[in-house]
N, C-alpha and C positions, 0 to 999 in steps of 0.2 A: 478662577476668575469667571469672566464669562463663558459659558457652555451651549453648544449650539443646537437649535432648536429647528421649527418647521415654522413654514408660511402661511400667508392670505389670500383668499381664494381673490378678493381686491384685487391684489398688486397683479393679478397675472390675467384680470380682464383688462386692466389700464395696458398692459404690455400687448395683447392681440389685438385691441383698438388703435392702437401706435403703429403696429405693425400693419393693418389694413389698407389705413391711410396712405403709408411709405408706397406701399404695395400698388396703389391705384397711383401715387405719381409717377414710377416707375416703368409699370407695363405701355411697352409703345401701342401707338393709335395704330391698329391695321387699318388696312386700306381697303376700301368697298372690293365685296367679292368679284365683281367685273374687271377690279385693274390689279389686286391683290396686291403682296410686297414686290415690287417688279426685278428689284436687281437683288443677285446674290450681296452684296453688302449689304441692303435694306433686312435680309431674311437674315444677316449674322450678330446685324445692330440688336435685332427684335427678339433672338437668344437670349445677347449677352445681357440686359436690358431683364427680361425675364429673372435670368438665374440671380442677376444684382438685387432683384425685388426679394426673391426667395432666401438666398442666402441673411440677409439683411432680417428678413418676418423672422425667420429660425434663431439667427442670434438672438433677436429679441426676447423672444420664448424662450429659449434656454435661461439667458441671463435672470427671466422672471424665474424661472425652476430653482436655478442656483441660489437666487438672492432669499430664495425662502427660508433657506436652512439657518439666517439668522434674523427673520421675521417673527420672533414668537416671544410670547415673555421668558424673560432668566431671567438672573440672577446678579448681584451685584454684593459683594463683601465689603464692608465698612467699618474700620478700624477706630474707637473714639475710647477717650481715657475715660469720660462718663459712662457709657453703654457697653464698651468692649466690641467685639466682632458681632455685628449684626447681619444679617441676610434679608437685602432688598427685593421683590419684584422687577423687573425693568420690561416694559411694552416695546416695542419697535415702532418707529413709522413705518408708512406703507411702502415697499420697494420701490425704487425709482425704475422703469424700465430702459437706461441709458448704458453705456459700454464704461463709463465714470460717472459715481457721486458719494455722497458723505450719506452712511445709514447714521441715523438716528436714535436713541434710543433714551426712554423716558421712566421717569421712575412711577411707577404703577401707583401710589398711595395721591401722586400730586405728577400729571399728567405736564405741568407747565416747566417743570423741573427735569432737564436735561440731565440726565446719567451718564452716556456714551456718545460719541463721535467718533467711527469709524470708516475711513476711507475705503471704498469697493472699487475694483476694476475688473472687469469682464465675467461677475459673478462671486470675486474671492476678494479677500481684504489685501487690502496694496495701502501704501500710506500713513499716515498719520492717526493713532488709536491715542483718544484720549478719554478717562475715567473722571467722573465730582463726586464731590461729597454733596448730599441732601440741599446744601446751601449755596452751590455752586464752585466753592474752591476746588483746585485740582487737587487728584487724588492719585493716578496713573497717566504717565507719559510713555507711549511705546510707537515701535516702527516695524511694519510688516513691510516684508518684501514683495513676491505676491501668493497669494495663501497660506504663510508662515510666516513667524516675526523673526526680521532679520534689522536689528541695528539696539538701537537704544532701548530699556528700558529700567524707570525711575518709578518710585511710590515718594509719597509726601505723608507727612503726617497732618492733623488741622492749622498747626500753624505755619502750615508751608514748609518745613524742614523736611531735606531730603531724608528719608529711611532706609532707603533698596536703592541699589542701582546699579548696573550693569550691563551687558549686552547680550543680545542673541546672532546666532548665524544659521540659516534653515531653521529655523524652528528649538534651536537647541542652543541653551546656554554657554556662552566661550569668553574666556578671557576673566580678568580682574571683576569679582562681586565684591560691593562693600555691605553688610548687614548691617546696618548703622545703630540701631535700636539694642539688635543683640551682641554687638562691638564685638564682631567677625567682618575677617578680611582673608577671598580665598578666591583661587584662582578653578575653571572650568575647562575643558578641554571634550569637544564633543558631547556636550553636556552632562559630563561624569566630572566630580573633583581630581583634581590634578596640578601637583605641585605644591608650594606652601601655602597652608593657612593656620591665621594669626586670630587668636584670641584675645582680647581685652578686658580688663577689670578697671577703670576708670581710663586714665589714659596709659597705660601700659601695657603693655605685654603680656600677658600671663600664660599662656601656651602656646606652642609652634607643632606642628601634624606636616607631615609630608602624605600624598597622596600618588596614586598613580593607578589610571583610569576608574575610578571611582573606591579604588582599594586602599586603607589605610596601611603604610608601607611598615613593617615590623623593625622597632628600634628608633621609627623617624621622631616618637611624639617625646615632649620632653618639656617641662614645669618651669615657671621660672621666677622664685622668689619675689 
């Protein structure tokens, strides 16, 4: 799917411009050299106050460093019974410099046309990733945790029919996969196959495989009229 790339030299003056600003609301007003910060409180406020502005500049600048890595053009796979698997460009928009937002991402040939929507939190993908097709229908539906996909994920074909579907946890496939295209149904376990999977020839059965940690089990596979 998508593969991750580098940033805009953009997005990360937009973030120390952000940061500046934060920075000048932040720093307290000292007081004229004659009467100075006068109480120990006033000189613990004008620390904490300080390090709040700094800390704050720094995430910011990080968050631009981080959001780069998928600032850049890829790639986008596109499944169509006319054309077969094609291979898109897709642009980014510019990173947002915020702790939460939705990266963006555009199909390179036609700029107006949405490819990607990908949820960011504090520089990694968190939330809701979704995929289109060239003409806007959905393509992929998936769920990162934060920096790995950890829940749902679904492919569609063009007329909306579910194809793929199944889950992740950390990053790594678990649980029930159905292949819907290639009428396989098989279960995952730390992301290696594990346990039965069922092949189909229209709507039947046609072969059964046991697995166990990505190992076909000797004696388990067996044909069925």
């Amino acid at each position: 799917m998508l593969k991750a790339g580098s940033g805009t030299p953009a997005a990360l003056g937009r973030a120390g411009d952000l940061g500046t600003e934060a920075h000048k609301e932040l720093v307290p007003t000292v007081l004229p050299r004659t009467g100075g910060i006068r109480t120990m409180a006033q000189r613990i406020h004008a620390l904490r106050c300080t390090f709040a502005s700094m800390r704050l500049f720094i995430f910011l600048f990080l968050s631009a460093l981080s959001g780069l890595s998928y600032a850049q053009p890829d790639t986008l796979y596109v499944t169509t019974k006319a054309a077969g698997t094609q291979a898109y460009a897709v642009v980014y928009d510019p990173v947002v410099p915020a702790e939460q937002y939705t990266l963006v991402g555009r199909y390179a040939f036609d700029t107006s046309r949405v490819a990607v929507r990908l949820g960011m939190k504090k520089g990694k993908p968190s939330g809701v990733y979704r995929a289109y097709y060239p003409d806007g229908r959905p393509l992929i539906f998936a769920v990162y945790g934060w920096g790995s996909l950890h829940g749902d994920w679904t492919e569609y074909n063009e007329a909306g029919r579910v194809t793929l579907k199944g889950q992740y946890r950390n990053g790594l496939r678990e649980g029930t996969w159905a292949f819907r295209t290639e009428g396989i149904v098989g279960r995952y376990k730390e992301g290696l196959m594990h346990g039965k999977w069922k092949y189909y020839e229209g709507n039947k059965v046609a072969r059964v495989s046991k697995y166990r940690k990505g190992k076909l089990l000797k004696g388990s596979e067996f044909f069925i009229p």
